[in-house]
N, C-alpha and C positions, 0 to 999 in steps of 0.2 A: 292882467286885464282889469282894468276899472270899468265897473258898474255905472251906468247912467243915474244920476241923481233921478230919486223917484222909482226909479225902474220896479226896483222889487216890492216899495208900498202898489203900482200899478199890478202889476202880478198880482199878489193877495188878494187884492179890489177884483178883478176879473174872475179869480180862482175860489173863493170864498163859496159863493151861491151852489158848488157842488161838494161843500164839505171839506176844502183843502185848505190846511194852514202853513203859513211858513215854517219849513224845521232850519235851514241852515245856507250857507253861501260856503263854497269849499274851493279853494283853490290849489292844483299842483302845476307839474314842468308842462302836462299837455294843456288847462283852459284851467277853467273854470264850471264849477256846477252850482244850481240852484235846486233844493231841495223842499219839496211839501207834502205835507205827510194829512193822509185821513183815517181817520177812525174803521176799519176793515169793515165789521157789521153794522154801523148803518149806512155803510155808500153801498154795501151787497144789495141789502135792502130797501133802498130809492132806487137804484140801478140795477134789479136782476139780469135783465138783458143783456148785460155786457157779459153776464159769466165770470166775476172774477172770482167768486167761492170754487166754481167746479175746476178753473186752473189749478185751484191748490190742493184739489181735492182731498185726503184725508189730511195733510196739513192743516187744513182753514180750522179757525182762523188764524192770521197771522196777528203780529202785535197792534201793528198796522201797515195799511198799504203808501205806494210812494211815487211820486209824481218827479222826475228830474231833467231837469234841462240840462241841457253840455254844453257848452260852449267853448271852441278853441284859441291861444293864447292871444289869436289876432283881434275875437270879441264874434266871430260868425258860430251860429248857430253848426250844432253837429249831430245831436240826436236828443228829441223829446218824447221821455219813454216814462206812460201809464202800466205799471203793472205787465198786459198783457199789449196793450196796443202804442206801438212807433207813430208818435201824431206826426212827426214829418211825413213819414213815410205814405202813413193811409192819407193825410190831406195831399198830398204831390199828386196823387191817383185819382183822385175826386174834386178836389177845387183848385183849380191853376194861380186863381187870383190872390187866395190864403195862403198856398203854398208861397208865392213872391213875397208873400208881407211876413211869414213867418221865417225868411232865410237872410233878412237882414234886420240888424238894429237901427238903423239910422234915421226913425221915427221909436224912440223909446216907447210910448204912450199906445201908438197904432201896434206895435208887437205886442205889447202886452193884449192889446183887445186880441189881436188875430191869435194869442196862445189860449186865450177863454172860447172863443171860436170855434179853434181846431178839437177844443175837448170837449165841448159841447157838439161838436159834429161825430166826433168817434162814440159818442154816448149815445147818440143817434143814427149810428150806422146800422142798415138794416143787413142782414143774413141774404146773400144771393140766393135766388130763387133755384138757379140750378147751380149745380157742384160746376168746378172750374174745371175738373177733368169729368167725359161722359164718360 
């Protein structure tokens, strides 16, 4: 799979404002991945609310934490995984219209926005009020 010209400087540009830098482009037999790495204690620390400290509980901290995208050989989106939180997954459940823009490439430019989006939306996901099982 070839990368969109631009794509991954567009990535960085959206990803940037919470700490995330580019680490790597990895390709094998299944896709492709895109990799960004932030500094553990200070995105704990702008971000308590996400809890990523208490995931790792006495491990923390790690070296750093890691942000990857998947991608499968045909170039579609497969699973975008922060640490603790699947952004396909929690955006599919809460925004139908980010979930559309984030399951296709074919606006390079708009997926990069809708992948700053969906992390800036899971940064801001609020704790349900009541438990999913009473």
């Amino acid at each position: 799979m070839k990368l969109p010209d631009g794509y991954v400087d567009a990535l960085s540009d959206e990803l940037a404002p919470y700490g995330l830098e580019f680490a790597a482009v990895s390709e094998d037999s299944d896709g492709l991945e895109i990799t960004f790495r932030a500094d553990a204690g200070a995105f704990a620390a702008q971000y308590p609310d996400l809890g990523v400290a208490e995931s790792y509980g006495s491990t923390w901290p790690p070296a750093e934490l890691t942000l990857s995208l998947r991608f499968d050989v045909g170039g579609n989106p497969v699973q975008f995984v922060f640490e603790t939180v699947d952004l396909l997954t929690q955006t599919a459940s809460i925004d139908l219209s980010l979930r559309d823009r984030l399951n296709t490439v074919d606006d390079p430019a708009d997926h990069a926005v809708a992948v700053g989006e969906a992390f800036a939306l899971a940064l801001a996901a609020d704790e349900p009020d009541q438990p999913y099982f009473d």
